[in-house]
C-alpha positions in Angstrom: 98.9 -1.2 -73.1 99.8 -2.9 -69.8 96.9 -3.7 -67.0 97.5 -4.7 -63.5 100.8 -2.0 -64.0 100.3 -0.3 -60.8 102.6 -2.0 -59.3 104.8 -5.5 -58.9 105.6 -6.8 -62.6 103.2 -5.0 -64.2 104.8 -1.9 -63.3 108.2 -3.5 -64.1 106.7 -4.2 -67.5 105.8 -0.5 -68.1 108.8 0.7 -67.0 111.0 -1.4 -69.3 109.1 -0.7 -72.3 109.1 3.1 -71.9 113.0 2.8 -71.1 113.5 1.3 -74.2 111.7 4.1 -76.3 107.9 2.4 -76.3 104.8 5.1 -75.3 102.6 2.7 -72.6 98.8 3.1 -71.4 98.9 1.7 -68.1 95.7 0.4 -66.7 94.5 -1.1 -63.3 92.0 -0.4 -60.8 94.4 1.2 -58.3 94.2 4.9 -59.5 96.4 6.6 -57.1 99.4 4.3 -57.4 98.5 4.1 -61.4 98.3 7.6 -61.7 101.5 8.4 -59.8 104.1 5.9 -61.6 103.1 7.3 -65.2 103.6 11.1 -64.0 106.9 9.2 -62.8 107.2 8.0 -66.4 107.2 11.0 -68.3 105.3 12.3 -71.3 105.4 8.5 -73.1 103.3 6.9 -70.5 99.0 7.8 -69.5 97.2 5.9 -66.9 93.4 4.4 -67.6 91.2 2.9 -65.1 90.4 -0.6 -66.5 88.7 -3.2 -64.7 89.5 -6.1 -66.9 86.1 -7.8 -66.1 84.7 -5.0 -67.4 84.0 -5.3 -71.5 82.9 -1.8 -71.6 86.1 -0.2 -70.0 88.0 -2.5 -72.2 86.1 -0.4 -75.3 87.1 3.0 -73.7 90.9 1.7 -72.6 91.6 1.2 -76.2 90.3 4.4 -77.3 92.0 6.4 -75.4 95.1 4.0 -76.5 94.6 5.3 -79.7 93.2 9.3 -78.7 96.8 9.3 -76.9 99.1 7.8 -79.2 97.2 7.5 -82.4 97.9 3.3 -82.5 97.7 0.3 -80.5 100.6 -2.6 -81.3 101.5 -4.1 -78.1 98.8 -5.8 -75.4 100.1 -6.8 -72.5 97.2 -9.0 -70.3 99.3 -9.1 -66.9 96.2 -8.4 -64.3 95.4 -11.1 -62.0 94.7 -12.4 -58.5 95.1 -15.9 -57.1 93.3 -17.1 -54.0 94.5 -20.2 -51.8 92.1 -23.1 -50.3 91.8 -26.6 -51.1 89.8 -27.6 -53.6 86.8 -29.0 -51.2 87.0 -25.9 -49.5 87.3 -23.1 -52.1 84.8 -20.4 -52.0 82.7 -20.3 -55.5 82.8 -16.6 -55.5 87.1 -17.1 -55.2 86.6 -19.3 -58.3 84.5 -17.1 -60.3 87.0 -14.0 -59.1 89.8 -15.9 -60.3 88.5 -16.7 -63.5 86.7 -13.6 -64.1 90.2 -11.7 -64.1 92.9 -13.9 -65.3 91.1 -15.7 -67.9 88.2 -14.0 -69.2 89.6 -10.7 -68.7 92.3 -11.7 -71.2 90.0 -13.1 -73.6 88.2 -9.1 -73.1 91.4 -7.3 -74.1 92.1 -9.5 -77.3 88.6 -9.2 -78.2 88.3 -5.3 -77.4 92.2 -4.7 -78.5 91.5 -6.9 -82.1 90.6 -4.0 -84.6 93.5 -1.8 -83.3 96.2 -4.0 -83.4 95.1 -5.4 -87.0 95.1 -1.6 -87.7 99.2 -1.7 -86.3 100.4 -3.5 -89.5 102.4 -5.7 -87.1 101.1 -6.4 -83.4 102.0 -8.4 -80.4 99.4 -9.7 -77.0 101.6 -11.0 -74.6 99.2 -13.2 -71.6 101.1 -13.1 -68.6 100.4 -16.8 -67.5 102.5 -18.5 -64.8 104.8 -21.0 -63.9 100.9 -22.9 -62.8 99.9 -22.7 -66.4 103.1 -25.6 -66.8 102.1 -27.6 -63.7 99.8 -28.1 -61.0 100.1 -27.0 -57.7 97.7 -27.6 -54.5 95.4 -25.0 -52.8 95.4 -22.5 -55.8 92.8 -24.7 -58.2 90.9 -21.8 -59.7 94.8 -20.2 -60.7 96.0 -23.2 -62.2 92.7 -23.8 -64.2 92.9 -20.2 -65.5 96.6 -19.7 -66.0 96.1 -22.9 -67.9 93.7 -21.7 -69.8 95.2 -18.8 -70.5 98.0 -21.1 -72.9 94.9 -22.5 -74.7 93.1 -19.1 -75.0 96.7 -18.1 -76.2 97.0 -20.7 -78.7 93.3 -20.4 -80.5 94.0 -16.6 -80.9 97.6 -16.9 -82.0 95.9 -19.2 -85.1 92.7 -16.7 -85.4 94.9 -13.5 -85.4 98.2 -14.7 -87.0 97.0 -14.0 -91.1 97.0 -10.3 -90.1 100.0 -10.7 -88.9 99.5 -10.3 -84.5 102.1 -12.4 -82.8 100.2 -14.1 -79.5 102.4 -15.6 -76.9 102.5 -16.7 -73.3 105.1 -15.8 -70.7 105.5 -18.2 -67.5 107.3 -16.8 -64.7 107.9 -18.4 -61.6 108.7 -17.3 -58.5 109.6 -13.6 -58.9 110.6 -11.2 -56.2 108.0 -8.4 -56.2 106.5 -6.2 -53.3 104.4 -8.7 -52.1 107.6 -11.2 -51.0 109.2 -8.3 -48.9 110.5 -9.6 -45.4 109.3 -13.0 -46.6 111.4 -16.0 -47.7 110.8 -18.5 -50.4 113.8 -20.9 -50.7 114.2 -22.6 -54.1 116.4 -24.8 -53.4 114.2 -27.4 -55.7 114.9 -25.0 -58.8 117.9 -25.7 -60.9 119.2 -22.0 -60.2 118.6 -21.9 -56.5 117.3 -18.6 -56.5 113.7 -16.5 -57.0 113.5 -14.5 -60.2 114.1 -10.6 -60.0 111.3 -8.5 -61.7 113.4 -6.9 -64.6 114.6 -10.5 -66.1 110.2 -11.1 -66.6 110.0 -8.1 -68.1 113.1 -8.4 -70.6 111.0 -11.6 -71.5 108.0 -9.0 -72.1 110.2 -6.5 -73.7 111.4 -8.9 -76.8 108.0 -10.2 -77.1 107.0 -7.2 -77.9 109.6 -5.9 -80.3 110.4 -7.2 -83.8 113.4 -9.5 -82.5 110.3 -12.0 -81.4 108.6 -11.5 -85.3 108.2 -15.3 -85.7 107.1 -16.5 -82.7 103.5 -17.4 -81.8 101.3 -19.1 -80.0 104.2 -20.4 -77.4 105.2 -20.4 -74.4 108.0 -18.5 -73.4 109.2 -19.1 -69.5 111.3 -17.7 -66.8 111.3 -19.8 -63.9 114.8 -20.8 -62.7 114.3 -24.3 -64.4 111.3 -25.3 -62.3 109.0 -26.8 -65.1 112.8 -28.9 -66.4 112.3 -30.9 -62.9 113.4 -31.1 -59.3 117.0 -31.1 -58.1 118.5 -31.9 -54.8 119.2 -29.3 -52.6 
C-alpha cells in the first residue's frame, strides 16, 4: 500500500513496485488522478480513497488491502503537505495540517496496517520523511518538526514491531524533480552532486526497502539527497 500515490513520488513509488512484479493499493484523496494511473497499471494495482487523518478509512484501506490481494506486507506512508511562513507568522491551523498528515497520519497506518503485516510473516513500512527530517530549514517549522518526528515515530515502532519480524525504516530524499518543479529552477550548486534528484532513483530507494535484499535493516535512515546532509561545497 502506497498513499499520497496519485501523483509526484508517490506515483513513482507505485509504479516501480508493480514493474517489478509487486500487486499495490494506491490511496490518496485525489480520486480521479488515483483512479486513472491504477487502470494505467493493470490488473496488479486498485485505488482506495484514504485520507490519512482519517483512522476509520485507514480500517477500511487495509481491508480492502487484504479483500484484493488476500495480504498486506509492504506500507508505504508517502502522503504529506508542507506549508511555508516563518515561525512568528505561521498559521496554527498550517501547523495542525502539517502534523495531522505527515506525522500522525503515519502513526494511523502502522497502527491500522499492524495486524496485517504481522499476519505477512515478513513485512516492511517504509515513512517517507525528508531531507528536513536531517536538518533544519527556515519558513517550513511545522515540516521539519514532523518529518523529524517521523525518524523517532520510525525508530519506537521499528523496536515495537521488529520480534515479529516487520522491518521499519525512513527514506530522506532531497530535492527531487516531480511535477510540482516544472518550468521552475532549483540550482544545487551547494550539493556535492550538483544536480536535483529524478523521481525513479527515490523510488529504487523504496523499492529495496521493501524487498528481502533490505531483510536486516531497521529502524534507519536511508537517504537520497545528492550529499546535502554530508555538508556544503563550493559552487
Amino acid at each position: 500500500m502506497v498513499t499520497g500515490a496519485a501523483r509526484g513520488l508517490g506515483a513513482s513509488f507505485a509504479r516501480m513496485l508493480v514493474s517489478e512484479g509487486a500487486s499495490v493499493i494506491l490511496t490518496d484523496v485525489l480520486d480521479e488522478i488515483g483512479t486513472e494511473l491504477a487502470a494505467s497499471l493493470g490488473d496488479r494495482a486498485r485505488y482506495v480513497h484514504l485520507d490519512v487523518r482519517d483512522y476509520e478509512e485507514w480500517e477500511r484501506a487495509v481491508a480492502e488491502s487484504i479483500a484484493a490481494f488476500g495480504r498486506l506486507d509492504v506500507l508505504v506512508n508517502n502522503a504529506g503537505v508542507v506549508r511555508s511562513s516563518p515561525i512568528d507568522e505561521h498559521p496554527t491551523d498550517d501547523w495542525k495540517l502539517v502534523i495531522d498528515v505527515n506525522l500522525t497520519g503515519s502513526f494511523y497506518g502502522i497502527r491500522a496496517a499492524a495486524a496485517a503485516l504481522r499476519a505477512s510473516g515478513s513485512a516492511s513500512i517504509i515513512n517517507v520523511s525528508s531531507e528536513a527530517g536531517l536538518q533544519g530549514y527556515e519558513r517550513i517549522s511545522g515540516y521539519n518538526a514532523s518529518k523529524f518526528g517521523l525518524r523517532g515515530l520510525t525508530k519506537s515502532a521499528a523496536l515495537d514491531l521488529g520480534r515479529h519480524n516487520i522491518r521499519v525504516n525512513t527514506v530522506h530524499p532531497g530535492m527531487t524533480r516531480t511535477p510540482l518543479l516544472e518550468g521552475r529552477e532549483f540550482p544545487q550548486d551547494h550539493v556535492a552532486l550538483h544536480r536535483v534528484g529524478e523521481m525513479d532513483e527515490v523510488a529504487r530507494l523504496v523499492l529495496f526497502l521493501a524487498s528481502d535484499e533490505s531483510s536486516f535493516s531497521t529502524g534507519s535512515e536511508f537517504v537520497a539527497d545528492g550529499g546535502e546532509a554530508a555538508g556544503l561545497v563550493r559552487s
